[in-house]
C-alpha positions as CSV (number, residue, x, y, z in Angstrom):
1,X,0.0,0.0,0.0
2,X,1.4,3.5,-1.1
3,X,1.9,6.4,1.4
4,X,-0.6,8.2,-0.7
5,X,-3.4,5.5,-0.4
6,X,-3.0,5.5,3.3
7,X,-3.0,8.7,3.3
8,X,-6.9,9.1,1.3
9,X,-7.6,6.4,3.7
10,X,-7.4,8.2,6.7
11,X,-8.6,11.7,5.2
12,X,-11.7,9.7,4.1
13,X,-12.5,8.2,7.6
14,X,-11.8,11.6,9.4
15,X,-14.2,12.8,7.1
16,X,-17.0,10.4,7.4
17,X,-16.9,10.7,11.3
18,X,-16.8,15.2,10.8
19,X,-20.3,14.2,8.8
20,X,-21.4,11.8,10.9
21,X,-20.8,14.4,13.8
22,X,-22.0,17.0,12.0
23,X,-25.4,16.2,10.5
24,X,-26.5,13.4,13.1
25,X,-28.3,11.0,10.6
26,X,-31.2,8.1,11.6
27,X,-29.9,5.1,10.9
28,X,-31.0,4.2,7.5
29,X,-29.7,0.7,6.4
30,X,-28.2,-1.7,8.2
31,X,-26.2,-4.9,6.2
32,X,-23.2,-7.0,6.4
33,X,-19.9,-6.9,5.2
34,X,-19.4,-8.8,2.1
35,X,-16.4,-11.1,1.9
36,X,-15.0,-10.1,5.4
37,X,-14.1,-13.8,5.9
38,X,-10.4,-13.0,3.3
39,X,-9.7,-9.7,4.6
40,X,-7.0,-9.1,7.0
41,X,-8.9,-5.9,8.8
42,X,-11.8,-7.9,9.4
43,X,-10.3,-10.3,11.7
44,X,-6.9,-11.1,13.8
45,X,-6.9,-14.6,13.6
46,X,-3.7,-15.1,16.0
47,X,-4.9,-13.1,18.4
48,X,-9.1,-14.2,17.7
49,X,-10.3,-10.6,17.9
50,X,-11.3,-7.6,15.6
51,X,-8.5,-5.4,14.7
52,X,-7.5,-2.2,12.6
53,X,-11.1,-0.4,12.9
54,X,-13.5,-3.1,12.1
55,X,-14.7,-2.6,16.2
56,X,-18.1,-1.7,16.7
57,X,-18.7,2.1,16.5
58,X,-15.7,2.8,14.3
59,X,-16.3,4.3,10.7
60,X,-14.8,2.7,7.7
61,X,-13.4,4.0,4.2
62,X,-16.0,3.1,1.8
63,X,-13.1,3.2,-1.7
64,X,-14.9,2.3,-5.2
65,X,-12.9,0.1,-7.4
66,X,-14.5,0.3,-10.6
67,X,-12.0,-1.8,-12.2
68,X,-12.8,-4.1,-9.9
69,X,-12.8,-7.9,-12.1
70,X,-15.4,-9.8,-10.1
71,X,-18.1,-6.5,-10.0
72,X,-18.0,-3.3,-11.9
73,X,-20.1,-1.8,-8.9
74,X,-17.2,-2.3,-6.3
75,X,-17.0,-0.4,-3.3
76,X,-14.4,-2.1,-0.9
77,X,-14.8,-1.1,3.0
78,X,-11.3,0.2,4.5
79,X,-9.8,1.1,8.3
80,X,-7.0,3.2,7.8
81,X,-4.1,0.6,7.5
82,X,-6.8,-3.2,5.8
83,X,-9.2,-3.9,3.7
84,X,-12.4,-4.9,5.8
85,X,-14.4,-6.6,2.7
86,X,-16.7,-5.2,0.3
87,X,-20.3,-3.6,0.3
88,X,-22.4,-6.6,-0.5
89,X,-22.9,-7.0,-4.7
90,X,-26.9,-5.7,-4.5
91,X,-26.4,-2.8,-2.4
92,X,-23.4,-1.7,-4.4
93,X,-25.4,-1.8,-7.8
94,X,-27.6,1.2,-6.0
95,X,-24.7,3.4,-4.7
96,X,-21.8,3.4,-6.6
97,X,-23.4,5.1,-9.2
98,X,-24.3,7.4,-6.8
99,X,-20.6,7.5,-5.2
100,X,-19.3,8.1,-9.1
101,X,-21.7,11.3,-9.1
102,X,-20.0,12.5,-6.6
103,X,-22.0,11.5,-3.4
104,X,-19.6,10.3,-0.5
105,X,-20.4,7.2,1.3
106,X,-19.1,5.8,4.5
107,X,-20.1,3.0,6.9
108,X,-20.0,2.8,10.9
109,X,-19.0,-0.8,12.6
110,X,-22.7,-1.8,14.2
111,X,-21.2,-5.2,15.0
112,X,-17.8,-6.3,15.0
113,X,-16.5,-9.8,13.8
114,X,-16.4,-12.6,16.6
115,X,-14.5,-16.2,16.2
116,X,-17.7,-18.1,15.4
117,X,-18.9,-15.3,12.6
118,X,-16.2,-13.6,11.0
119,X,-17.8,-12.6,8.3
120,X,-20.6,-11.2,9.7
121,X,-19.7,-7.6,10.7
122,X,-23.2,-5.5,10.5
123,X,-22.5,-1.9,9.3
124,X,-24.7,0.9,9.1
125,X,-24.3,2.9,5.7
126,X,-24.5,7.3,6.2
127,X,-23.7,10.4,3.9
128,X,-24.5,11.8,0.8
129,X,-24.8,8.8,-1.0
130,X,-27.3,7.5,1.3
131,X,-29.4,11.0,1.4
132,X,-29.4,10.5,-2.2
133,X,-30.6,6.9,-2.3
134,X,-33.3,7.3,0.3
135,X,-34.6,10.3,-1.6
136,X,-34.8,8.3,-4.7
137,X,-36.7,5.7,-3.0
């Protein structure tokens, strides 16, 4: 990972928690973490705990890979320093065109990995993008 990935990273997290902080929004859709299972931020497995941000509360980088191979609609979930997993294939398809407009997108930790479910970190999705997907609904 480049110094100047990390860095977007962490800017990207600091802002999704200033937003967060600053407009205060409902809750307005909960889902899991796609894939967390193969990513090393989702879960230590030497130490059997979460690790690098994917703790409940914390807010993750949501990064859009459009040249992703497997999905066109990509949006991998970040902590600053490992990949977490991905927004989930169906959701995606709604906001990354949204997120290519222009519309930010971030997610908060609702619950974190445990040894018997590690791939089933619950995230609550906020900012723009959202705002934007609601209204559309």
């Amino acid at each position: 990972m480049s110094g100047h990935d990390k860095l977007a990273r962490i800017s990207a997290i600091v802002d999704g928690k200033d937003w967060r902080a600053a407009n205060r929004p409902p809750l307005t859709y909960r889902g899991r973490v796609a894939g967390a299972y193969f990513y090393d931020g989702a879960f230590d497995w030497s130490q059997q705990t979460a690790r690098q941000g994917a703790r409940q509360g914390d807010v993750l980088a949501a990064i859009r890979e459009p040249d992703n191979p497997y999905d066109r609609h990509a949006i991998a979930l970040w902590t600053f320093d490992a990949q977490v997993g991905h927004v989930p294939a169906n959701v995606a398809c709604d906001l990354a065109p949204l997120m290519d407009a222009g519309h930010p997108l971030w997610v908060q930790v609702w619950r974190e990995a445990i040894t018997d479910e590690p791939s089933n970190i619950e995230i609550v999705y906020f900012g723009p993008a959202i705002d934007e997907w609601r209204d559309r609904q």
